[in-house]
C-alpha positions in Angstrom: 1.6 8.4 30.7 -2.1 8.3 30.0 -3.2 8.1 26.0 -6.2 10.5 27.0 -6.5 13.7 27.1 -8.3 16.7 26.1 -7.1 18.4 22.8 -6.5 22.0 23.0 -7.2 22.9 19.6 -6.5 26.4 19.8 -2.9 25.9 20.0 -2.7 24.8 16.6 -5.3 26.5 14.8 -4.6 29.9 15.9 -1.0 29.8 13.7 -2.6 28.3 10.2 -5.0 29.6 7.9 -8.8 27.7 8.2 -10.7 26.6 4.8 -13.7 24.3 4.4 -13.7 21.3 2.8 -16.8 18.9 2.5 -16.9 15.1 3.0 -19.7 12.8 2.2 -20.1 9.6 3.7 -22.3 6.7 2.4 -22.8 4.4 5.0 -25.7 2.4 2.4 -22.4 1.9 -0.3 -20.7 -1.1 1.5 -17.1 -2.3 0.1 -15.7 -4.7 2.2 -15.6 -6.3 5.2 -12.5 -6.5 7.0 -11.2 -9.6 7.5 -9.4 -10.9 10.7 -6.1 -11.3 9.0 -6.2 -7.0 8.2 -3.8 -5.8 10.5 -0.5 -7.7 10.5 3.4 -6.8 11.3 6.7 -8.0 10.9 8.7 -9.5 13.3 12.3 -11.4 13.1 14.0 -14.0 14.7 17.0 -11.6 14.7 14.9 -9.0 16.8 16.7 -8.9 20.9 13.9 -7.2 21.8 10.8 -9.4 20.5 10.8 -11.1 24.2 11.0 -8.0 25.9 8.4 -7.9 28.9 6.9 -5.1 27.4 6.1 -6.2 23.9 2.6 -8.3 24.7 1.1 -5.3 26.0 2.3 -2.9 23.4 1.0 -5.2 20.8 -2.3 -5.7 22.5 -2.8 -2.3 22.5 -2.8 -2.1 18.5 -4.7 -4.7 18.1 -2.3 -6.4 15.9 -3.7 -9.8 14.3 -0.7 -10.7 12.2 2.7 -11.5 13.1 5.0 -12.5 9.9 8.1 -14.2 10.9 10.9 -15.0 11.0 11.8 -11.8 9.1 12.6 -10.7 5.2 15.3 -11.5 3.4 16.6 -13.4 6.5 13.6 -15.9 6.3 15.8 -17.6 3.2 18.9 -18.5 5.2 17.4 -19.3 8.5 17.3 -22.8 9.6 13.6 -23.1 12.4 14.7 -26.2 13.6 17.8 -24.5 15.3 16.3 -21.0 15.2 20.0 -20.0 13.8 21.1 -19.3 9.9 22.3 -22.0 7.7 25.8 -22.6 6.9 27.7 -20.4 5.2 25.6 -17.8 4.9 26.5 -14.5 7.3 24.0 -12.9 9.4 25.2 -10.6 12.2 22.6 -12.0 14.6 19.9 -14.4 15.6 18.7 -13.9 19.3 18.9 -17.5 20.4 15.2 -16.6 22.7 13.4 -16.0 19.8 12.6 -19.5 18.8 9.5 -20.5 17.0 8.0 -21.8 20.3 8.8 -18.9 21.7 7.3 -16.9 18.8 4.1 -18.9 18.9 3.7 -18.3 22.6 3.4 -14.3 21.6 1.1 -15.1 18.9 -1.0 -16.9 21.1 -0.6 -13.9 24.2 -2.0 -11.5 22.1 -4.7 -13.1 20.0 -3.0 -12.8 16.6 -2.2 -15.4 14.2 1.0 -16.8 12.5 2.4 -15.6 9.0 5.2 -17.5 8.5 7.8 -17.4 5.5 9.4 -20.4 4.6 13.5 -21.3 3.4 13.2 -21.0 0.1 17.0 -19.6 -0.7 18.8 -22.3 1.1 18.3 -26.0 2.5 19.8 -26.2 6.5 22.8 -27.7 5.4 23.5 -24.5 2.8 24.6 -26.4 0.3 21.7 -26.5 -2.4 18.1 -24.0 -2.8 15.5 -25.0 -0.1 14.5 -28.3 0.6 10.3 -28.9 0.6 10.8 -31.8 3.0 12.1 -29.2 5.5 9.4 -27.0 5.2 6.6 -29.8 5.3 8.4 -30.8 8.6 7.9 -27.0 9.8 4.5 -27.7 9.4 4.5 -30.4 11.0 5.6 -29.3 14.1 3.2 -26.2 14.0 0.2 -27.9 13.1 0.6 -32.1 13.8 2.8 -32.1 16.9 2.2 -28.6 19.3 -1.7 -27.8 17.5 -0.2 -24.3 16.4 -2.7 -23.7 13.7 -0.5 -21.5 11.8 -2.8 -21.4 9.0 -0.6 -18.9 6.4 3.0 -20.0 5.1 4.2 -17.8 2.0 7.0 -19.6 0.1 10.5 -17.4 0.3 11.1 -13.8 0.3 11.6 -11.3 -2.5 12.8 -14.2 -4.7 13.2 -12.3 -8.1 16.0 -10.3 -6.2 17.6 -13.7 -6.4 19.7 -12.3 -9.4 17.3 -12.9 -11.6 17.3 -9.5 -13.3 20.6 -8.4 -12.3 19.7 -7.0 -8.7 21.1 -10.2 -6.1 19.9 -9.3 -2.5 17.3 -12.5 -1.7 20.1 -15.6 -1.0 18.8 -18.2 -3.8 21.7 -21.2 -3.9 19.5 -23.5 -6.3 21.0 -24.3 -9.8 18.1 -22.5 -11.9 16.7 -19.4 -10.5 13.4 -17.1 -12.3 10.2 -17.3 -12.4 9.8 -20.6 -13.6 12.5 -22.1 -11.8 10.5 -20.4 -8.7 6.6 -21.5 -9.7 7.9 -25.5 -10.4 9.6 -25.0 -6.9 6.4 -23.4 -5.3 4.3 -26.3 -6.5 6.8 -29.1 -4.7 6.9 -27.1 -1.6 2.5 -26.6 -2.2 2.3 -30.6 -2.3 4.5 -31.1 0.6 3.2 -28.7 2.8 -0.2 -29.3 2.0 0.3 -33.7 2.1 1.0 -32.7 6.2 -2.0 -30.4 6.5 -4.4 -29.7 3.8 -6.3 -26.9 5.4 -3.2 -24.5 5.2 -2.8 -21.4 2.9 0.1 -21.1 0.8 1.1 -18.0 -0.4 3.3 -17.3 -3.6 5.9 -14.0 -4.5 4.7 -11.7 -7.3 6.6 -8.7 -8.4 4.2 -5.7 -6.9 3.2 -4.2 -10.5 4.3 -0.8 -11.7 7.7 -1.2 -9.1 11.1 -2.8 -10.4 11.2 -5.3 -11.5 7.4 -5.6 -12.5 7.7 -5.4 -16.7 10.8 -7.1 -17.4 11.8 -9.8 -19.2 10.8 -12.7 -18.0 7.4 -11.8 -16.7 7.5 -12.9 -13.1 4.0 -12.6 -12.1 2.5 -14.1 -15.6 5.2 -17.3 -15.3 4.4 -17.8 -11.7 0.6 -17.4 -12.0 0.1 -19.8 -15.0 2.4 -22.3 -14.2 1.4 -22.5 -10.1 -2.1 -21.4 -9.8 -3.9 -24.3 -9.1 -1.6 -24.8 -5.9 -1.7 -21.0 -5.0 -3.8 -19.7 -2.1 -2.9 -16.0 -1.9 -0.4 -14.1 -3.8 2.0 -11.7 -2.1 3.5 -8.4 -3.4 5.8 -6.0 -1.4 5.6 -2.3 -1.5 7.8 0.9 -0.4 7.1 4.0 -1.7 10.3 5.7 -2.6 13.7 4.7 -3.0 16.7 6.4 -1.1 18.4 10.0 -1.7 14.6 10.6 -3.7 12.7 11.3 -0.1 9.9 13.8 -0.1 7.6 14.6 2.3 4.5 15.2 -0.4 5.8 12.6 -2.3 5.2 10.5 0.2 1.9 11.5 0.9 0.7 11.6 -2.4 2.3 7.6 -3.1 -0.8 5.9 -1.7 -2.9 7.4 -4.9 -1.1 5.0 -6.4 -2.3 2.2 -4.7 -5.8 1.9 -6.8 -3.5 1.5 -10.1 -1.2 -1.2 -8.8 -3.9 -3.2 -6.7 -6.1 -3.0 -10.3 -3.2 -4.4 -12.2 -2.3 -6.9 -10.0 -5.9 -7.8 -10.0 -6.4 -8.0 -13.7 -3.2 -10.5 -13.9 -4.8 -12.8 -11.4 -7.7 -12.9 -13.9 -6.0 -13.3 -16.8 -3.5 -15.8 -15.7 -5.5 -17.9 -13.4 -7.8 -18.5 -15.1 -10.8 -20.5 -13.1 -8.7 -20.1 -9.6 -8.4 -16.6 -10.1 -11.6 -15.9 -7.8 -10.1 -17.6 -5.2 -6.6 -16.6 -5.0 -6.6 -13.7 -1.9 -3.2 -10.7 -2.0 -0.9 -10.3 0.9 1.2 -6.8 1.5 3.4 -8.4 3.6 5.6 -6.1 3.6 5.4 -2.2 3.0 7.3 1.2 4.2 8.5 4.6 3.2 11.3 3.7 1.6 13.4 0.4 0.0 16.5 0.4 2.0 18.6 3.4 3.5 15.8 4.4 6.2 16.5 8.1 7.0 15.0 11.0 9.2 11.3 10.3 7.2 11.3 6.8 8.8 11.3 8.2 12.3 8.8 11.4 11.6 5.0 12.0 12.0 5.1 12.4 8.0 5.6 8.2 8.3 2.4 8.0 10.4 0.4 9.9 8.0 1.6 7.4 5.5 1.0 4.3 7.7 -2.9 5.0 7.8 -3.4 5.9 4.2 -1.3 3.1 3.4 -3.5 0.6 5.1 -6.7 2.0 4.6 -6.0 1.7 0.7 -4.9 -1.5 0.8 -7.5 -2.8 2.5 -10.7 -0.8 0.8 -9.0 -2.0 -2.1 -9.8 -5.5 -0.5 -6.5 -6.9 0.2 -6.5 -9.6 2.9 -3.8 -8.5 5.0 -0.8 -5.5 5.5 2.0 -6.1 7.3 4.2 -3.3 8.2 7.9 -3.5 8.2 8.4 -3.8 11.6 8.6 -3.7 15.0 12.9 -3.0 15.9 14.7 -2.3 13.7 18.3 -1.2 14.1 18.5 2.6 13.9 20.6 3.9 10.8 22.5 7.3 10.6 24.1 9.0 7.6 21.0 8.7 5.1 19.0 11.3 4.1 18.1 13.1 7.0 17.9 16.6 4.9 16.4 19.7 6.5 13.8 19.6 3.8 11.8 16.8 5.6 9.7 17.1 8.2 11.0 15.9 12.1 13.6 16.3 14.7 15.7 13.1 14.6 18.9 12.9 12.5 18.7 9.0 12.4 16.1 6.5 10.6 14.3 3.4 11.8 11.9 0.9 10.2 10.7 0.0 13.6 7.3 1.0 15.0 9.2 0.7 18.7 13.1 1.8 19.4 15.8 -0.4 20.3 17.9 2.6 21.5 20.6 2.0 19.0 23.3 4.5 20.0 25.4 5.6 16.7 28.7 6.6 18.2 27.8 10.2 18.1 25.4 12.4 20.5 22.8 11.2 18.3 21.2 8.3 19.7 17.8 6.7 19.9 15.5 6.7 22.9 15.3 4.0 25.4 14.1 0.6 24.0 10.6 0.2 23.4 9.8 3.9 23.0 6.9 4.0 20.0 8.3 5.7 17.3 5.4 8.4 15.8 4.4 5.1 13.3 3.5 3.2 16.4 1.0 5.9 16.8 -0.3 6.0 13.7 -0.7 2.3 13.9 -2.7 3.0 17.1 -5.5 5.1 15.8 -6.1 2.7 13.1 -8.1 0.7 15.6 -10.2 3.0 16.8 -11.3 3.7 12.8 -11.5 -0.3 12.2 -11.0 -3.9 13.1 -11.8 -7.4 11.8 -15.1 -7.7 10.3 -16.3 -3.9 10.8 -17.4 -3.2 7.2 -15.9 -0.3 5.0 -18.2 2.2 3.7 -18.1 4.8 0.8 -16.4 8.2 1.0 -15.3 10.8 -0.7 -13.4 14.4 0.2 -13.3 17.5 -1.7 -9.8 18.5 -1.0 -6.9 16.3 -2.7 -4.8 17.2 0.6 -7.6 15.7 3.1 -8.1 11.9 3.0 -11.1 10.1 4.6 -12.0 6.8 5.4 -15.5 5.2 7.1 -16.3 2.2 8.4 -19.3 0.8 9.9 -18.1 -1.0 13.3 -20.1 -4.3 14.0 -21.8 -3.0 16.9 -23.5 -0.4 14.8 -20.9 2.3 15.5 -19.9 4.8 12.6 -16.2 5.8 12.8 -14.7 8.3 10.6 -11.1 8.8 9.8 -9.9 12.4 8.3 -5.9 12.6 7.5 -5.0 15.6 6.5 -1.9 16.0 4.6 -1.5 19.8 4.2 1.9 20.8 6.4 0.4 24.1 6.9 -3.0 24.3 6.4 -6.0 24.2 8.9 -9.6 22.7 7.5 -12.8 22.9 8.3 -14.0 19.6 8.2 -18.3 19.4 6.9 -19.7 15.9 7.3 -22.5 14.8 5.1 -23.5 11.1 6.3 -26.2 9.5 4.5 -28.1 6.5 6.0 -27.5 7.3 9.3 -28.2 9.8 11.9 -25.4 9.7 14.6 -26.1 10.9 18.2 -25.2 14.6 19.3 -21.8 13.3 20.7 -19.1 12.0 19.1 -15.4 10.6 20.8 -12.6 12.3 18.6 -9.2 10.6 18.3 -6.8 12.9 17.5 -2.8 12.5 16.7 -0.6 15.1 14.9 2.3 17.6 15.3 3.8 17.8 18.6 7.3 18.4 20.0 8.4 14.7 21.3 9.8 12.2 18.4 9.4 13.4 14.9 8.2 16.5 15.5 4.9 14.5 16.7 2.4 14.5 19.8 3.8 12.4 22.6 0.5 10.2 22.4 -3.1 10.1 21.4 -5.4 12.9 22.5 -9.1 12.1 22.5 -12.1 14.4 23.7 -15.6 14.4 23.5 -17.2 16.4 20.3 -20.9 18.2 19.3 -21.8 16.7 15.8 -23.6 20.0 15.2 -20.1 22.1 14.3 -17.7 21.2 11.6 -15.0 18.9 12.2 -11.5 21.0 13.0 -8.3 19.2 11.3 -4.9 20.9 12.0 -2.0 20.4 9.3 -0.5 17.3 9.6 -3.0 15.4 11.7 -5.0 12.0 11.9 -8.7 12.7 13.3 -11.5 9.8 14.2 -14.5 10.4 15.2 -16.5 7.8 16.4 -20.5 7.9 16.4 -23.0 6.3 18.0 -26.6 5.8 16.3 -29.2 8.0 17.3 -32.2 5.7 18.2 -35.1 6.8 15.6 -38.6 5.1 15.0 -38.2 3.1 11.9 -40.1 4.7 8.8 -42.6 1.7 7.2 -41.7 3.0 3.7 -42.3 2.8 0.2 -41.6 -0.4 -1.3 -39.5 0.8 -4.1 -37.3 -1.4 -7.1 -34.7 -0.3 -9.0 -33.1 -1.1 -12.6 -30.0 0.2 -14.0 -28.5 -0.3 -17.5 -25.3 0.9 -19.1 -24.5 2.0 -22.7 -22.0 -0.9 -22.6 -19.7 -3.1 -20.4 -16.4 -2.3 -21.9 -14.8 0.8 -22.5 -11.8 3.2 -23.0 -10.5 5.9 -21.8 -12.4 9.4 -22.4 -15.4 7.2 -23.9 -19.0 9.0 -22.3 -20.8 6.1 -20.3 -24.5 6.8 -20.2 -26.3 5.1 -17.1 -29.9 4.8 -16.7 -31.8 3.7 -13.6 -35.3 3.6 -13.4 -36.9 3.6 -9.0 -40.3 2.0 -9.6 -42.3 2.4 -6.7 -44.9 -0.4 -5.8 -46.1 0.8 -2.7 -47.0 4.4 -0.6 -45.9 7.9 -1.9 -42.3 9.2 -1.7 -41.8 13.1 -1.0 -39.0 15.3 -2.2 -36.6 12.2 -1.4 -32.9 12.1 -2.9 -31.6 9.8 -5.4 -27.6 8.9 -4.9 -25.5 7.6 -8.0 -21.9 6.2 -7.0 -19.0 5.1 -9.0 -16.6 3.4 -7.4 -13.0 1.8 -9.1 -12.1 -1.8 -7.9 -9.8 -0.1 -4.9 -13.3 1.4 -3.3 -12.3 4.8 -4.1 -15.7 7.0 -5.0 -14.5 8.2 -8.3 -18.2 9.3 -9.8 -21.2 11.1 -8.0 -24.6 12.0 -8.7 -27.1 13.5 -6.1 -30.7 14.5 -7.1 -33.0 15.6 -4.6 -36.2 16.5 -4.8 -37.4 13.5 -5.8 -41.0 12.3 -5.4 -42.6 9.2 -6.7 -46.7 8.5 -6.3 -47.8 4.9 -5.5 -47.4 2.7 -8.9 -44.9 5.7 -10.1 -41.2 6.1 -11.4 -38.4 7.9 -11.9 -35.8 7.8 -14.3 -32.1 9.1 -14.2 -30.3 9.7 -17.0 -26.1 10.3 -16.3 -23.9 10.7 -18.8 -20.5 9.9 -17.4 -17.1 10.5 -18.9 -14.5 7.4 -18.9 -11.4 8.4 -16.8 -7.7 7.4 -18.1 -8.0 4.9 -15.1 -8.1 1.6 -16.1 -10.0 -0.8 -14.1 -13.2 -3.0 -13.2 -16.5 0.1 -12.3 -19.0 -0.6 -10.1 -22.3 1.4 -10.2 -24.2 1.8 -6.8 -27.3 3.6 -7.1 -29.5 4.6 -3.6 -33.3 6.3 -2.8 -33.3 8.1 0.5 -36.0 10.0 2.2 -35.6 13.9 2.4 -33.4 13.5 5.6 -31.0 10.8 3.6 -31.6 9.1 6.5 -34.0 6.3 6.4 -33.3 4.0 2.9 -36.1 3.1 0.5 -33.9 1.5 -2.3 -30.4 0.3 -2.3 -28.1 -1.8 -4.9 -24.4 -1.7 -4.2 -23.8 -3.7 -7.4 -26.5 -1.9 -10.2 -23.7 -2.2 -12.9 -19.8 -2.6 -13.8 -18.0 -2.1 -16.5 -14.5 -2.3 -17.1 -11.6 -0.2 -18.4 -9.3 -2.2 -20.5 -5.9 -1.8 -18.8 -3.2 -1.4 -22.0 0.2 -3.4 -22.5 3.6 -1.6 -20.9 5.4 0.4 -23.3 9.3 -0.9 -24.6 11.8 1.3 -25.3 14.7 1.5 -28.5 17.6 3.6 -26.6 20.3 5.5 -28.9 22.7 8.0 -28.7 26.2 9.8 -29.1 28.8 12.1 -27.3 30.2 14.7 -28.7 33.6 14.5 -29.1 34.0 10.8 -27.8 37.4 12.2 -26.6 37.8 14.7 -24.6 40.2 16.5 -22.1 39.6 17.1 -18.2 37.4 19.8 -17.5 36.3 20.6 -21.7 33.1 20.8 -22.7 31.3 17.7 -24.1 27.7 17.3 -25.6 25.6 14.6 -25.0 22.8 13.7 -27.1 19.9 10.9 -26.4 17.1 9.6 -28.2 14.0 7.2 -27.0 11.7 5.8 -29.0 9.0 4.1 -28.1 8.4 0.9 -30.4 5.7 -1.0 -28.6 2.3 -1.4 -30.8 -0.3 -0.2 -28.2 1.8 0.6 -24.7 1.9 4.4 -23.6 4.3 6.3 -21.9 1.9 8.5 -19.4 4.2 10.9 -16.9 7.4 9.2 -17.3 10.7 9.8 -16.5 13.9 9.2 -19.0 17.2 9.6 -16.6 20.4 10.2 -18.2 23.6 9.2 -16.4 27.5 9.2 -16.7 29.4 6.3 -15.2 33.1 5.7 -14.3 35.1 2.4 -15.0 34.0 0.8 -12.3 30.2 1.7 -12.6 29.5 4.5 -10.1 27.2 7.3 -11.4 29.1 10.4 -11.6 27.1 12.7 -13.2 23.0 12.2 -14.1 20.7 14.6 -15.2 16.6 13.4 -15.9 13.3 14.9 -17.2 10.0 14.2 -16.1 6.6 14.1 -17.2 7.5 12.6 -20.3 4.7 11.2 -23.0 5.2 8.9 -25.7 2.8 7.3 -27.5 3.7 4.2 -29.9 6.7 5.3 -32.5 6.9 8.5 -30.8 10.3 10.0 -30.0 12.1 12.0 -28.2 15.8 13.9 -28.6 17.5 15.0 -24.9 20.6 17.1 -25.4 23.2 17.9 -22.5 26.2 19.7 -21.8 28.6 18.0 -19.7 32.1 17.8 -18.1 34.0 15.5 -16.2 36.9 16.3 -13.5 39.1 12.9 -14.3 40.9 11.6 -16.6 39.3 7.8 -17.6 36.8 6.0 -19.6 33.0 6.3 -18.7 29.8 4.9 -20.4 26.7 6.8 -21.4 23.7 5.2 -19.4 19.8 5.9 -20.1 16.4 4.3 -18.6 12.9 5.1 -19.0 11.1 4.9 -15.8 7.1 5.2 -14.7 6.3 8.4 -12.7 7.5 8.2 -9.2 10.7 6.1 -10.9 8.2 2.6 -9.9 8.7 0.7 -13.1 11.9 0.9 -15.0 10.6 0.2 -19.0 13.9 0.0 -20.3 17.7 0.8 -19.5 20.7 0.6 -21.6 24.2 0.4 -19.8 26.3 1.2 -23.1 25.2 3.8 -24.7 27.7 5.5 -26.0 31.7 5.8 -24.5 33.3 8.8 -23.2 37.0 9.3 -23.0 38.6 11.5 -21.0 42.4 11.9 -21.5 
């Protein structure tokens, strides 16, 4: 079936409501340029489909660059010289095909490149951690012998689920496991790797900050970066957004706002532990989703595809090297959450972009293999928005529910990416493009609600568009328009200099930063033109804007602005970009994408004192009991913004059988707080009284205590 067609708007738009919303777009205010590793994705040596006939094409048609094998957690029990897992170890399956030859032929097919994770957990014989000499022989073979160029090779998996703080999913079998154990093994696998072929990249595991186990004791990140970083090339940090059983559809959405916070965190740690490496050291996403484990319905919907873009295009603005989504098969999983309150029309969940028409025993059962799933989709349009070395530009929407994304293509295309996150509202979409005048017609990408998989369009619709009307979005939908220049005579203009200055480089929260550029014009006479003032955060999010028009300046003449700009609770590195257009905001007369930064001073975590009692400690089935909880927060300077303190009951065995939380919880240092709870329990038995303080979103858990208090039940 053809991926073209015309979009019948009115058979959306004619249900919802219709509101305007406004987007500018700053073509002048460059923030990156996309690099070719962008746009990755896993794939596994357990995968029976990776060989299909099929799969070339379909990848080609993303325009997938990356391909991260041999797969997760698996990568640290899998032998590549025998393309099976080591002893002793139990995998279901490894698709004896899928060899790394094999796997390098499809890199090569589709012009990607390798990502490759290496055995840390387990040397091939399984009888000790992973042996350096065995991955320096990997490369080797890639590199030496068959002239692979696999130029990126990340050392394990998630290592710190190696048991390290209590959580054991990521095989580890050497005698001393953590984060120095880990960063003195990094550097031995570095120097052997590297003694083969010094031009490759290695990459090292950091906890992704503000997401378990980020801020516990020992400090992965801050061991690993200290001890390994002048052997580290890039530093790589998985992400999912929510955890099972907690699935929301606007949770969801909303999660990538948190991507500025986490990428600024993980940024400032590279800084500060470093230290003269730290400009050099690129981050990895190789590995992100909806959800941790437990895929359900969400996995499957158009509500994933909505996430997919934002996810990458935040990463990436944020100026992240490379995002590799988890994956392309996956087995199909029933039984999770596949609640009526989420969006779709599956009653199963799958990680992969493609099905492998896994068939559950039931009548539910997954479509042929190779059918794209609504994230394949969603993948998709991402190419028609941006590839390597197009060049993202500012942008900013006035609606929290309508995202937008612009990037300058390399043949002087503008394309512009709208995702609109409303379920049930309709927008009028107003663009306001400075620097550059498109032609009359656009091409409009469209993909949104539909009736095939997940309650999403069967493909992507596209249609030619009149610039002159606003941009129509229906709920839930991905639009990108894609402009061509309009050919205008190039204005011989003012010769015009700029100056900024700040009231100072370092600030906090709330603190009023006063910015003053002065345009000095040397040369010809500037007529009601229009000054732009931008501030953007270290993710390339617009987070400040100024716009003065009017603006005229005679030969040997200035102009001054004076902004007084209030500090948001947002800390992070600022960057001032300051602009003179002509009346049109068209043609440029003075640009600085770098006129001044300053930085927000991102504070320490907070740590937690946890108390409390039950009322009476014995009590009979079914009677009343009263629990009472207090959390104190006993850091020094570490605030609790938003968070969540979760109170649960467990039985002997430690299953949670009752839990109650409360969010939105503030405490600054020595602050407390006092929870009290009524409670019964239908069994006879003894049960312990378990509390955690958690981030918003329930990313970072700041504290938990397994004991505190004991509840008999007679």
């Amino acid at each position: 079936m053809s991926k073209y067609f015309v979009f019948l708007a009115l058979m959306t738009f004619a249900v919802f409501g219709l509101a305007n919303v406004s987007v500018t777009i700053n073509t002048a205010a460059e923030i990156v340029t996309l690099p070719q590793t962008a746009f990755g994705l896993n794939v596994a040596a357990w995968d029976w489909h990776l060989l299909d006939s099929v799969i070339p094409g379909l990848l080609e048609n993303l325009n997938v660059k990356v391909l991260r094998f041999p797969g997760g957690s698996f990568s640290d029990m899998y032998d590549w010289k025998t393309n099976s897992t080591v002893p002793g170890q139990n995998f279901p399956y490894v698709d004896p095909q899928n060899t790394f030859d094999n796997f390098m032929k499809l890199v090569n097919q589709i012009g990607a490149q390798a990502l490759i994770t290496v055995n840390y957990g387990t040397n091939f014989a399984g009888t000790a951690g992973g042996d350096p000499q065995e991955a320096a022989a990997w490369v080797k073979y890639a590199n030496i012998d068959h002239n692979y160029d696999v130029k990126y090779w990340e050392i394990g998996n998630e290592v710190y689920g190696n048991g390290t703080y209590g959580a054991n999913w990521e095989v580890d079998l050497h005698s001393t496991k953590g984060p120095q154990a880990y960063a003195d093994n990094f550097i031995a696998f570095a120097k052997a790797m590297k003694a083969v072929d010094p031009s490759i990249k290695i990459g090292a595991v950091l906890t992704c900050p503000y997401n378990w186990p980020w801020g516990q004791s020992p400090d992965w990140n801050k061991v690993v970066l200290q001890t390994a970083r002048d052997y580290i090339d890039f530093v790589v940090v998985h992400w999912y957004a929510q955890n099972p059983g907690n699935e929301s559809d606007s949770g969801l959405l909303a999660s990538t706002n948190q991507i500025p916070d986490m990428l600024a965190r993980l940024k400032q740690e590279i800084r500060d532990y470093a230290g003269p490496n730290a400009d050099r050291i690129r981050i990895f996403v190789t590995e992100t989703n909806s959800v941790s484990y437990n895929p359900g319905k969400q996995t499957t919907s158009l509500v994933n595809a909505l996430f997919l873009v934002n996810d990458y295009m935040n990463w990436l603005t944020g100026g992240v090297d490379n995002v590799d989504w988890w994956t392309l098969h996956n087995n199909g999983l029933t039984g999770n959450n596949n609640s009526d309150k989420l969006y779709g029309n599956t009653n199963y969940g799958d990680y992969g972009i493609l099905s492998n028409n896994t068939n559950f025993g039931t009548s539910d059962v997954e479509p042929p293999n190779n059918t794209p799933f609504p994230t394949y989709f969603g993948y998709e349009i991402l190419k028609y928005l941006a590839g390597p070395n197009d060049t993202v530009v500012g942008s900013v929407s006035d609606q929290n529910l309508v995202d937008v994304y612009a990037v300058k293509h390399t043949n002087g295309d503008l394309a512009i990416m709208i995702v609109n996150t409303d379920p049930k509202n309709s927008y009028d979409v107003n663009l306001n493009i400075l620097g550059f005048r498109p032609s009359d017609d656009a091409i409009e990408y469209v993909y949104g609600m539909g009736n095939g998989i997940g309650g999403a369009m069967e493909s992507i619709m596209s249609k030619t568009i009149e610039l002159s009307s606003p941009i129509k979005v229906a709920p839930y939908s991905i639009n990108v328009i894609v402009m061509k220049p309009q050919h205008v005579a190039k204005i011989v203009g003012p010769q015009v200099m700029q100056d900024t200055t700040i009231s100072s480089t370092t600030l906090t929260p709330g603190q009023v930063e006063r910015i003053e550029t002065i345009f000095a014009n040397k040369f010809g006479n500037i007529s009601n033109g229009v000054v732009e003032m931008e501030i953007y955060n270290s993710s390339g999010k617009m987070v400040g804007q100024k716009t003065i028009p009017d603006v005229s300046i005679g030969a040997n003449g200035s102009y001054k602005v004076d902004w007084n700009w209030t500090v948001p609770n947002a800390p992070d590195i600022y960057t001032v970009k300051s602009f003179l257009f002509d009346r049109s905001m068209t043609n440029l007369f003075s640009s600085s994408n770098e006129a001044a930064h300053f930085t927000v001073a991102i504070p320490p975590a907070p740590s937690f004192s946890i108390t409390g009692n039950v009322k009476p400690a014995e009590l009979g089935v079914g009677e009343n009991g009263v629990i009472s909880v207090t959390v104190t927060n006993v850091s020094d300077l570490g605030y609790l913004n938003n968070g969540i303190i979760d109170v649960e009951i467990h039985n002997a065995v430690n299953q949670k059988v009752w839990q109650q939380f409360e969010q939105n919880i503030n405490l600054s240092p020595s602050q407390s707080i006092t929870l009290t709870y009524d409670f019964t329990l239908p069994s006879s038995g003894t049960y312990s009284l378990q509390v955690g303080v958690f981030s918003g979103g329930w990313g970072t858990n700041y504290a938990w205590n397994s004991d505190v208090a004991k509840i008999v039940v007679k």
